[in-house]
C-alpha positions as CSV (number, residue, x, y, z in Angstrom):
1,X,22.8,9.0,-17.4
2,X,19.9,8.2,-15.1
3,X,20.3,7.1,-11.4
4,X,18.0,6.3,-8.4
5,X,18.4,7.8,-5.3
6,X,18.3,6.0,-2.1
7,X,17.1,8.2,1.2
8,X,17.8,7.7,4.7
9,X,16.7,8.9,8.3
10,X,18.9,9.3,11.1
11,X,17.1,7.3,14.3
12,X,19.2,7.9,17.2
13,X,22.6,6.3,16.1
14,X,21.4,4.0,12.9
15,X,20.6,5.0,9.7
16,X,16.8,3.7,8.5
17,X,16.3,3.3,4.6
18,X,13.2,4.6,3.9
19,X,10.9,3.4,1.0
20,X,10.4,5.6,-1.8
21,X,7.6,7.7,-1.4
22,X,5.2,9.2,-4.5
23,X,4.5,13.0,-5.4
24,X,1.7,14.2,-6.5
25,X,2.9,16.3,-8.6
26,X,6.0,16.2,-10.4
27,X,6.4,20.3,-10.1
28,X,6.8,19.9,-6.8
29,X,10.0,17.8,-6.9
30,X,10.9,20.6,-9.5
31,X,10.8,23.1,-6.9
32,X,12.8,20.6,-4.5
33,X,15.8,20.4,-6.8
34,X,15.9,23.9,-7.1
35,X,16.1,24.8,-3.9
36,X,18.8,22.5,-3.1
37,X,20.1,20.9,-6.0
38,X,22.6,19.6,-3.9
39,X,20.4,16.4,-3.0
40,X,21.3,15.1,-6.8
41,X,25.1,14.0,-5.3
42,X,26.2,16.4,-8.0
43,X,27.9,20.1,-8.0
44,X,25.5,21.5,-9.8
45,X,24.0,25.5,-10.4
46,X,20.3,25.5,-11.3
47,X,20.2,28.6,-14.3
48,X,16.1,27.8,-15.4
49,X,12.9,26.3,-14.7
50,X,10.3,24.8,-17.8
51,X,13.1,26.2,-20.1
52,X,11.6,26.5,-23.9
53,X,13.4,24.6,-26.2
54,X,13.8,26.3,-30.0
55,X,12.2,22.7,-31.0
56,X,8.8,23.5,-29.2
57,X,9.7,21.1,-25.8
58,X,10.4,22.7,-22.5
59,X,13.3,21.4,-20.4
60,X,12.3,20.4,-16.3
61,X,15.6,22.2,-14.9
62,X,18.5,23.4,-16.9
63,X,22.2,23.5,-14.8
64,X,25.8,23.9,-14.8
65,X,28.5,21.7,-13.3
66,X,31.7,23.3,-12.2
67,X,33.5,22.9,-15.6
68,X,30.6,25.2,-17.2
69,X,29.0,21.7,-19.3
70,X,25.2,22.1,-19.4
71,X,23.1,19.4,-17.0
72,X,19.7,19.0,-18.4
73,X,17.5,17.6,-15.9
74,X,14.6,15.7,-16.7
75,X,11.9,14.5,-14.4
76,X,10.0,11.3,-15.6
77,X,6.3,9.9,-14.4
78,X,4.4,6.8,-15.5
79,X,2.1,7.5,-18.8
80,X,-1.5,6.8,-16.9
81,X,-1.1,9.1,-14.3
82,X,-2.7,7.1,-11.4
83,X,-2.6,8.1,-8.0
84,X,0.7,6.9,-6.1
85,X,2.7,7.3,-9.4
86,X,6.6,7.7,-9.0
87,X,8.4,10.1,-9.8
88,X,12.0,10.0,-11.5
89,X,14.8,11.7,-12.4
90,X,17.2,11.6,-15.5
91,X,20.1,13.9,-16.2
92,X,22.2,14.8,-19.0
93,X,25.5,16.1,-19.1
94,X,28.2,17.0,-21.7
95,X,30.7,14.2,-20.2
């Protein structure tokens, strides 16, 4: 399941939708999500960081939801790399 995540600033008594903004690097949204994982609208316990894989890959964040299923989180950039890229997120679950 992947989603895209709206943000939005509190001015005064309205709510302003702000545009998406880039990262320059994608481990710093890493360290975001793990922080507060709360942020993804889901329950969810980060248990690892860069978790190896037995098939040689590395997984961005591993969590668990409430009913113990295993969230894979991955976090998707654009292949060239070029300043301003975006930043995405994708997540798995066992639903």
């Amino acid at each position: 399941m992947s989603f895209e995540m709206t943000l939005w600033r509190v001015a005064g008594t309205r709510l302003e939708k702000l545009d998406p903004s880039t990262l320059d690097q994608e481990g710093r949204l890493e360290e975001w999500l793990e922080r507060d994982p709360s942020v993804l609208g889901m329950e969810v316990a980060i248990v690892g960081r860069q978790v190896q894989t037995p098939f040689g890959g590395r997984i961005d964040l591993l969590a668990v939801d409430r009913n113990a299923n295993c969230v894979i989180l991955e976090l998707k950039t654009p292949l060239n790399g070029s300043i301003g890229r975006r930043t995405e997120g994708q997540s798995h679950g066992n639903t």
